[in-house]
Each structure stands twice: as C-alpha cells, then as structure tokens.
C-alpha positions as CSV (number, residue, x, y, z in Angstrom):
1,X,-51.4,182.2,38.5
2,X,-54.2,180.0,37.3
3,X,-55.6,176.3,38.8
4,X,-53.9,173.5,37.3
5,X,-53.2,169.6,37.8
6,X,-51.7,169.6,41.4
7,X,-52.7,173.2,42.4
8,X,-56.3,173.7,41.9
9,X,-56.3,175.8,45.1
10,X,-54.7,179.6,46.3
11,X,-54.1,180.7,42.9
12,X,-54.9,184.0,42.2
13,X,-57.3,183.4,39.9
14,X,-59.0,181.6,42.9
15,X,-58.6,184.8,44.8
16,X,-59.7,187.3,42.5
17,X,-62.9,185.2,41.1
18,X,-64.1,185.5,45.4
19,X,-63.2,189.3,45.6
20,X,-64.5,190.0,41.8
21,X,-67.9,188.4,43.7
22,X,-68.0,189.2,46.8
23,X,-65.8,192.8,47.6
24,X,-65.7,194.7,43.8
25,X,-67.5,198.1,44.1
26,X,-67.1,197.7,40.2
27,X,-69.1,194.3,39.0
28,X,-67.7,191.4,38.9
29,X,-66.7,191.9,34.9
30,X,-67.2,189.1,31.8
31,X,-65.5,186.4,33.2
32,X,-66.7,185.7,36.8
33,X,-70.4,184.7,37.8
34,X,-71.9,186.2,40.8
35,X,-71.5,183.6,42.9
36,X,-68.4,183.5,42.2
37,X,-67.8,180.6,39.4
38,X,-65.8,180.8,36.0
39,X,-68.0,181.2,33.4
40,X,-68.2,178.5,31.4
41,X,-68.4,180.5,27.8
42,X,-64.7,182.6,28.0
43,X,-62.8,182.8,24.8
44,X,-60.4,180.2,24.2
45,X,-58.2,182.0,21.3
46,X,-56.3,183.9,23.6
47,X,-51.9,183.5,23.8
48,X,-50.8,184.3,27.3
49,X,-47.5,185.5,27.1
50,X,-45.0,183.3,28.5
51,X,-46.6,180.5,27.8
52,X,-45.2,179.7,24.1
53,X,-48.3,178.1,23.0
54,X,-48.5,175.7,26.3
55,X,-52.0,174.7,26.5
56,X,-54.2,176.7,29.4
57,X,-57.4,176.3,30.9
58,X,-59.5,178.0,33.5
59,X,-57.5,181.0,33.0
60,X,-60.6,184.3,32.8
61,X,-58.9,187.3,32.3
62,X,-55.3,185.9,32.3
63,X,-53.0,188.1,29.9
64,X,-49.7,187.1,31.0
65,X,-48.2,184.7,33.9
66,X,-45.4,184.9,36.4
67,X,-43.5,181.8,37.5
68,X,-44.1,180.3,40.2
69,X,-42.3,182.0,43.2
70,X,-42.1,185.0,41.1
71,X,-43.4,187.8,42.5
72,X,-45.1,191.8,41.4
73,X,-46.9,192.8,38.7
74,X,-49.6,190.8,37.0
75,X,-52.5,192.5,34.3
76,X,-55.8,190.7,34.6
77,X,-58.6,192.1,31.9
78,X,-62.1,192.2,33.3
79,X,-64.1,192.3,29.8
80,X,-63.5,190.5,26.6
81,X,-62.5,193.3,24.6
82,X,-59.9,194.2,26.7
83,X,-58.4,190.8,27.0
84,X,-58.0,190.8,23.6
85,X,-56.4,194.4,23.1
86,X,-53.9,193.5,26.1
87,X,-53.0,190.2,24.5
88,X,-52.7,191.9,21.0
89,X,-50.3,194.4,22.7
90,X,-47.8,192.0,24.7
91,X,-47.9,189.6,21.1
92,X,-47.0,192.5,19.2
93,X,-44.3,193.7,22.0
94,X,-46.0,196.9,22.9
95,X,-45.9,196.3,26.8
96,X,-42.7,197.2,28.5
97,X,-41.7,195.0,31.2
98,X,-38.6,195.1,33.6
99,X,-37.8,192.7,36.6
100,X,-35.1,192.9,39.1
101,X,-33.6,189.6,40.5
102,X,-30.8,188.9,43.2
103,X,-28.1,186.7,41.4
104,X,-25.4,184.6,42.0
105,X,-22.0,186.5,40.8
106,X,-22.8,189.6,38.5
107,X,-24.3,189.9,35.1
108,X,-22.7,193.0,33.9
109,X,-23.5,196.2,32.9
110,X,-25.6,196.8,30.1
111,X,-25.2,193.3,29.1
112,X,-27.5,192.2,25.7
113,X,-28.4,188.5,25.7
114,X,-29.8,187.3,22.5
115,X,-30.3,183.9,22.8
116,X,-33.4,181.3,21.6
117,X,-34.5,179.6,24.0
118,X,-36.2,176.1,23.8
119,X,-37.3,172.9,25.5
120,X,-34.6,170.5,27.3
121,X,-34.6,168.1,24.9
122,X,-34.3,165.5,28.1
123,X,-35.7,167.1,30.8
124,X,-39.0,168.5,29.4
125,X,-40.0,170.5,32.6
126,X,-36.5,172.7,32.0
127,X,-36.0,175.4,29.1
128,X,-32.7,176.0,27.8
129,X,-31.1,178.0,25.4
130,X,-30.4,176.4,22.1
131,X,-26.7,176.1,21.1
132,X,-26.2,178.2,18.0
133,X,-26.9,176.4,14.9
134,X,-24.2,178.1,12.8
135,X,-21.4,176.3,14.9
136,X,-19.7,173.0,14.5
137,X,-21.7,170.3,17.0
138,X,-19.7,167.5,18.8
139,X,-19.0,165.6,15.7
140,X,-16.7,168.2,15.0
141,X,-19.0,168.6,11.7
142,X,-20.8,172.3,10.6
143,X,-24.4,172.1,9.3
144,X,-22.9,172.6,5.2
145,X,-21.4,169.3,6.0
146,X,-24.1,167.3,8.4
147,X,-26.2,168.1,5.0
148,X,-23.4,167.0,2.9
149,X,-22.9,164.0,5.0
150,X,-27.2,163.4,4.6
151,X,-27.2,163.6,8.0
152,X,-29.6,166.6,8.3
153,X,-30.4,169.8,10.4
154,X,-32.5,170.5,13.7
155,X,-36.1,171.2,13.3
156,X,-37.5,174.8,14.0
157,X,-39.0,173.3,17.2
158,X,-35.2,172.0,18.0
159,X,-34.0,175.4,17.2
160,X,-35.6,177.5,20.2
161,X,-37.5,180.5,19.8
162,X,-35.8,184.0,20.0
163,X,-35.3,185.5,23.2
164,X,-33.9,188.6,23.9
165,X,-32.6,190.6,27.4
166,X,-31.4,193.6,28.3
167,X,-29.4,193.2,32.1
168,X,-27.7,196.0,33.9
169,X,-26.3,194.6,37.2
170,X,-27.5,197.4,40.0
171,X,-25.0,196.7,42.8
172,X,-22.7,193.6,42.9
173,X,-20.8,192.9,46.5
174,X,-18.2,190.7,45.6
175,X,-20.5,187.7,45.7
176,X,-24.2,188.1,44.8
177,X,-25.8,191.1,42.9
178,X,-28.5,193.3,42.4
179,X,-29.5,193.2,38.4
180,X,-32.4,194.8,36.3
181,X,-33.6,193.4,33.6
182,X,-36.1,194.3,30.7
183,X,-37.4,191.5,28.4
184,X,-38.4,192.4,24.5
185,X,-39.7,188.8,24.5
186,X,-41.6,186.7,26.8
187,X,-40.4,182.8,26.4
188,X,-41.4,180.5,28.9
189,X,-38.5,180.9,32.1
190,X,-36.6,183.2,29.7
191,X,-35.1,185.5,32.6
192,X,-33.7,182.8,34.5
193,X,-32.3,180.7,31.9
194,X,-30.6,184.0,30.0
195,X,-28.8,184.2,34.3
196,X,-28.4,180.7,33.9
197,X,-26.7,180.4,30.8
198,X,-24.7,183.7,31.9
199,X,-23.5,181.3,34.8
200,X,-24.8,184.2,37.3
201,X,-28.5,182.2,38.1
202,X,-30.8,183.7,39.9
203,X,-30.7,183.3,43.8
204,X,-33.3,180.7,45.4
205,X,-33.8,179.1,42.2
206,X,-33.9,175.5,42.2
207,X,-34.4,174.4,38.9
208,X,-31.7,176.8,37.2
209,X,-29.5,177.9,40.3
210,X,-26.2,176.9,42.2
211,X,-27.8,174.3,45.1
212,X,-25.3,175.4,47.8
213,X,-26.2,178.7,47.2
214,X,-30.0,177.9,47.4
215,X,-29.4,176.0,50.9
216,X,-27.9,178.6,52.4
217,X,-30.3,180.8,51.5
218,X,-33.4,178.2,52.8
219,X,-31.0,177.9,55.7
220,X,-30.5,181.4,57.0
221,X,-33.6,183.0,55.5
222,X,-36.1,180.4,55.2
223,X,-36.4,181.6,51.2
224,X,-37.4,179.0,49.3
225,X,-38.1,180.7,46.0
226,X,-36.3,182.3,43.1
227,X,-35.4,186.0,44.0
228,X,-36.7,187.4,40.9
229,X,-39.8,190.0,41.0
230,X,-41.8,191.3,38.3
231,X,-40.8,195.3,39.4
232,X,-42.3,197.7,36.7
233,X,-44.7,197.1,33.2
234,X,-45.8,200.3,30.8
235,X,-48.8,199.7,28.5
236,X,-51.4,201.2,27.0
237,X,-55.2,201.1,29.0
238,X,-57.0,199.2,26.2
239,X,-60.1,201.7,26.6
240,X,-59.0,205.4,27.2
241,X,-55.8,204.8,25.1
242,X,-53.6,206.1,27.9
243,X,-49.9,204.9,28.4
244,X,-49.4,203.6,32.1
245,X,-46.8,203.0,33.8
246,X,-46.8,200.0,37.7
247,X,-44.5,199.7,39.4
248,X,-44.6,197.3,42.8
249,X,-41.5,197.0,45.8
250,X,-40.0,194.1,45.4
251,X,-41.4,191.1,48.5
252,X,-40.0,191.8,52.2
253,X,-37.8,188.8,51.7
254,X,-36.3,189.5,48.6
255,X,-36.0,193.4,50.1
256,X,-33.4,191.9,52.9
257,X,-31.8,189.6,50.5
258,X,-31.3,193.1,48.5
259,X,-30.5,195.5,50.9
260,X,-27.7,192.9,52.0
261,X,-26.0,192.9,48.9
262,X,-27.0,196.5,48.1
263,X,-27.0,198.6,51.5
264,X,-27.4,202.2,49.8
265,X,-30.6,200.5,47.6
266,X,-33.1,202.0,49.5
267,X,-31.6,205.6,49.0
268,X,-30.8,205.3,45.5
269,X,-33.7,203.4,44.1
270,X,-36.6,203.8,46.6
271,X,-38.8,202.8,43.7
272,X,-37.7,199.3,44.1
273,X,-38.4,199.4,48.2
274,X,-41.4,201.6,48.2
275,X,-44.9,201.7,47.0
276,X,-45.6,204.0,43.9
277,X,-48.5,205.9,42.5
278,X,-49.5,204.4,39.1
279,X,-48.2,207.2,36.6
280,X,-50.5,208.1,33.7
281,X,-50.0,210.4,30.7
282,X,-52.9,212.7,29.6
C-alpha cells in the first residue's frame, strides 16, 4: 500500500501521489505537492486499521491497508479532516467490510470465529491466534495454579488482541471453497490466520497455507498470491454524511480459481464477477 524498507517503488501510494499531480480534474488534495511529492507536514496521529499500532511512514491519506497480494477495495482521504473522520469511523467499527477468499477445504456456514490474535512469539513476521488463557497449558497446570505455584500469567501483549469473523462458505466442491467473510475487527493478517487456525487456509497463501496446495496452484495458474480480495466496504462519506456502499469483482485470476470451484458463481452472485455502481442513500 505504502513505500517501505525493500519496496519504496509501485506502491499505490506511488501511483496515486503521480495521478493526484498530474491526471486529477479535482486538485491534487492536502497531502500531495504539485509536483508530485509528499508533503512533508501530514499528521502523524493517525491509526491505520490493520496495523495494530505498527509504526508507518510516508503513508498521505492512508486509512486502512490490504496485505500484500490482497486485492479490492482500499479508502484513501484527500484532506485532513476527512482522514481523521474515516479513521475515527474504522477505530470505532463503523465501516463494514466483507472479503471473499478461495480456501483450502470449507469453513462452514455461518461459522463465528472469535479468537485474539497476537504476534508469533518466535517468528515475529507471523500472527497467530493466542491459545485461550482460561485452559490448562502443557504443564498440565491452569492459571489459579501457575499463580499458586508463583509462576505467573501471560502479559496483555502475550494475550492477543480480540478478533472477531463472521465466515459463510459460498460454494465448497469437495476440495477447495468459495467463503465470505465480514470482519468486526481489523488485526494485522486476521482473515487468514482465523482460515488458518480453522485448518481451511486461504489458497495461494504462503505464509499461512498448505505448500502443496500453493505449488500446484503457482504451477498450473502461475498464482503466486493469497486468493483473498477485499470485495465490498459500507461507510459513511465523512462530508455529506451519506452511507455508501463499494463493491469491486474479485481479480481475473482469483475469478478462474472461483468459477472452478464455483461454476454457477457468476449467475448467482454476479456482484462478485462484475463491476458495480457505488450505491448511496439520500
């Protein structure tokens, strides 16, 4: 989403700081300079949601962020005031959003995963849900008697953060599915480590998913990316006060991957295949 160590480069912050400049019929807003720079003075007290507090820079406009490989819908606020009022309204979970990933096996229907989710206490680049505290660990001990024993209790960092999902698999062929999911909350990876932890991860996805599977899929397909796509987010426009509702197809590749598993997909939910007017509510 934004320049970082290692990718400084085709980020689309890179690419809407040239058309902002160069191809906006509408100004180039608060954040960009004419020539197509950063400003240097944007605010710096803004959370980006699913980012748990990770430190960001160079981020003008950024409300929210999208893994990487993840494709659809992504908000980007033009002026100050509406940063903040979009940022307010994802902290205080006032923005609907609802992905649609291709998975290994099948979720379920109208599955509820309520599960924290926190940093791999070994591998620091992975997020993981947090085994419930309440139950007995491998020393065969509860937490009454760990603090009995003076042997103490996990930290709230060690705990996780909550994180819930709602998953309702669309189509399931004996072998890979079609799933929808909504997220109340918006922890760093949360959607693919709720699949992971469900042992149905998401297809192409090679921090969380099954490697044969994702070989096969680089093999045949030349997909090289988590199959998971940002399909529909409803929020209130930060100015006229107006609920609105994006939606976006899901990628051409993750479309055949779909329509694969799901043949009748295009028929029965054209809105995940198709382009759709933006709906607004006087």
């Amino acid at each position: 989403v934004h320049p970082a160590v290692g990718n400084w480069d085709g980020t689309v912050v890179n690419a809407l700081a040239y058309y902002l400049a160069n191809k906006s019929p509408y100004g180039s807003g608060e954040f960009i300079e004419t020539d197509g720079r950063v400003k240097s003075d944007q605010s710096d007290n803004i959370d980006i949601d699913g980012t748990d507090g990770e430190t960001i820079t160079f981020r003008p406009g950024i409300v929210h962020r999208l893994d990487k490989g993840t494709t659809g819908i992504l908000i980007v606020a033009k002026t100050r005031n509406s940063l903040s009022a979009l940022s307010e309204a994802f902290a205080n979970r006032q923005v609907k959003k609802t992905y649609v990933a291709v998975c290994v096996g099948n979720p379920g229907k109208r599955v509820v995963i309520d599960k924290p989710i926190g940093r791999h206490p070994i591998h620091r680049q992975k997020m993981r849900v947090v085994p419930d505290p309440s139950k007995m660990n491998s020393s065969g001990m509860s937490p009454k008697q760990r603090r009995a024993a003076g042997l103490g209790c996990k930290s709230s960092a060690q705990l996780g953060r909550n994180a819930l999902s709602f998953v309702d698999t669309l189509a399931f062929d004996g072998k890979a599915s079609v799933a929808q999911v909504r997220i109340e909350t918006g922890r760093t990876h949360q959607i693919r480590v709720h699949l992971q932890d469900r042992t149905t991860p998401i297809y192409g996805d090679d921090v969380y998913g099954f490697s044969d599977w994702n070989k096969r899929l680089a093999k045949s397909n030349g997909i090289k990316r988590p199959l998971l796509h940002a399909f529909k987010l409803e929020l209130t426009h930060p100015v006229t006060g107006k609920k609105m509702i994006f939606r976006a197809p899901m990628a051409d590749d993750m479309q055949k991957i779909a329509s694969a598993t799901w043949p009748t997909g295009s028929e029965e939910r054209p809105d995940l295949f198709e382009a759709m007017d933006v709906e607004i509510e006087e």
